[in-house]
C-alpha positions as CSV (number, residue, x, y, z in Angstrom):
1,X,-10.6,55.1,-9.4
2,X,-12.9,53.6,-11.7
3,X,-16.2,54.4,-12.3
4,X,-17.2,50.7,-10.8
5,X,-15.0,51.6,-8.1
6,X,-16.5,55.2,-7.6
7,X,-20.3,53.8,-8.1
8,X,-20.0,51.0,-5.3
9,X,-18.2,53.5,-2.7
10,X,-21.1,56.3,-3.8
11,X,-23.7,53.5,-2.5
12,X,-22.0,52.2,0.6
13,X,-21.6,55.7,1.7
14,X,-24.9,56.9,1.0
15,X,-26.4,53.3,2.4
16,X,-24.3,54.8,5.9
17,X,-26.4,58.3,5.4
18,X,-23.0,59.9,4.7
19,X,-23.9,62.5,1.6
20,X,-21.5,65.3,3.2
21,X,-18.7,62.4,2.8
22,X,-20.2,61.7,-0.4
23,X,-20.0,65.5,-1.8
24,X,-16.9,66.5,-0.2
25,X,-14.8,63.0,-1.8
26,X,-16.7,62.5,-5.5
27,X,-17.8,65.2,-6.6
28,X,-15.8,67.5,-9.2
29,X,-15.9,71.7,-8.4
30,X,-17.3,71.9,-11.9
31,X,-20.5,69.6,-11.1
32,X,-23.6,70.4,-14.0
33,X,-26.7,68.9,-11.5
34,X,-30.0,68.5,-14.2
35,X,-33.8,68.0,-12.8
36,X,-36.4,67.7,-14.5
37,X,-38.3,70.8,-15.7
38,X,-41.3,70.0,-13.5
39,X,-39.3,70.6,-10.6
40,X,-39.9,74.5,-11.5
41,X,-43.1,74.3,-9.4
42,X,-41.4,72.8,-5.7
43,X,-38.8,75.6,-6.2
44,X,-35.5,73.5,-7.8
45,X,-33.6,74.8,-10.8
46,X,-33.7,73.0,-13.4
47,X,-29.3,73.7,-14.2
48,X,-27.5,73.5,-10.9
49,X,-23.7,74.4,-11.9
50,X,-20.6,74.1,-9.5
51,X,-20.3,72.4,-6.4
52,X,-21.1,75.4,-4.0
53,X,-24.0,75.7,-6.3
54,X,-25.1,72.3,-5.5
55,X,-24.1,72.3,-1.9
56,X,-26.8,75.1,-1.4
57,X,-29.1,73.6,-3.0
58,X,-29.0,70.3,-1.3
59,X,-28.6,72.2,2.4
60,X,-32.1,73.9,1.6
61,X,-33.6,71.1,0.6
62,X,-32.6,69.3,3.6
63,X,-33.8,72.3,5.7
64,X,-37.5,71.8,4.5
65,X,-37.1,68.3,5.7
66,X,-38.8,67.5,9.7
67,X,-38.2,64.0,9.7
68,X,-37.0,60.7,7.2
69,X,-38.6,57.5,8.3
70,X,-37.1,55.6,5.9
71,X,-34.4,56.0,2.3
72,X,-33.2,53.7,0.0
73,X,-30.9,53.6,-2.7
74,X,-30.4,50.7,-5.0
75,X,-27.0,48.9,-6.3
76,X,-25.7,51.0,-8.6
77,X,-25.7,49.9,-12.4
78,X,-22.7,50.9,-14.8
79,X,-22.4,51.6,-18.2
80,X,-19.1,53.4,-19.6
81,X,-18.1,56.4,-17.7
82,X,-21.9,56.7,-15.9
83,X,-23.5,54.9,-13.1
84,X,-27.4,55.1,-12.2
85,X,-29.3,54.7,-8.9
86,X,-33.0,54.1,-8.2
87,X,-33.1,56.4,-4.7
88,X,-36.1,57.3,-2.6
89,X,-37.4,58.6,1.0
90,X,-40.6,58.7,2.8
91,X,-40.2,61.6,5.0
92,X,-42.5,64.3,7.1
93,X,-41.7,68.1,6.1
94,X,-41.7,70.7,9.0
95,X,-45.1,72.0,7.4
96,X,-46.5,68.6,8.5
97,X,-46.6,67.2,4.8
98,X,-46.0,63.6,4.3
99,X,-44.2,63.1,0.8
100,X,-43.1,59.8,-0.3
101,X,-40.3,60.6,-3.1
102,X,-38.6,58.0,-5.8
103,X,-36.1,58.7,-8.4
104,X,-33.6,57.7,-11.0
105,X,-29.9,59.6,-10.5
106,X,-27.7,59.5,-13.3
107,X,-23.9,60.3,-12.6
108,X,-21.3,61.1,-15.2
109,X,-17.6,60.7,-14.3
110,X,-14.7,61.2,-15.5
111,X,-10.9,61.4,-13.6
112,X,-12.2,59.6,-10.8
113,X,-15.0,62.6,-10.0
114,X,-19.0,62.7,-10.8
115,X,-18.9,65.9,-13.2
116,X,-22.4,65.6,-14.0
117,X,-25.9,64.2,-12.2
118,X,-29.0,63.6,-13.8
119,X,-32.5,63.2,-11.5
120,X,-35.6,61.8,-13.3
121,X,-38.3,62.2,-10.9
């Protein structure tokens, strides 16, 4: 699979709300997930290494989450071996906060698998 090929199946599946599909079919066991140091503060690790790693991460996120009234993700651009995505949500946490989220993802791939993801935020 290319990384075209990889990028515009990443996008359908995440426009279908699909991310455990997503996870499960693209991503490499060795996955390095990088945010940016101010996400320190909300609790995130900067370094997220290994897809069980990232998995846990992304469950607990989701269990902070009450409601999502709306997501998008753009058409992903290419360049090389990497693929970005503008992505965003407006959502309602459980402790009643209303936070309306936008960021730049930045995948690496290589043999047909995202090795490395990249949030600016």
């Amino acid at each position: 699979m290319t990384t075209q090929e990889l990028a515009n199946r990443y996008y359908d599946l995440f426009q279908q709300r699909q991310v455990a599909e997503i996870y499960g079919q693209f991503y490499s066991a060795d996955i390095i997930c990088t945010e940016p140091e101010h996400a320190l503060a909300m609790g995130v690790p900067t370094i997220t290494r290994g897809i069980e790693a990232v998995l846990a991460k992304s469950k607990a996120r989701q269990e902070l989450i009450a409601e999502v009234h709306s997501f998008f993700c753009s058409e992903p651009v290419v360049g090389g071996s990497y693929f970005s995505v503008a992505m965003g949500r407006d959502m309602t946490l459980k402790n009643g906060q209303r936070l309306q989220l936008a960021e730049i993802a930045v995948f690496g791939v290589q043999d047909g698998k995202i090795i490395t993801e990249t949030f600016f935020y």
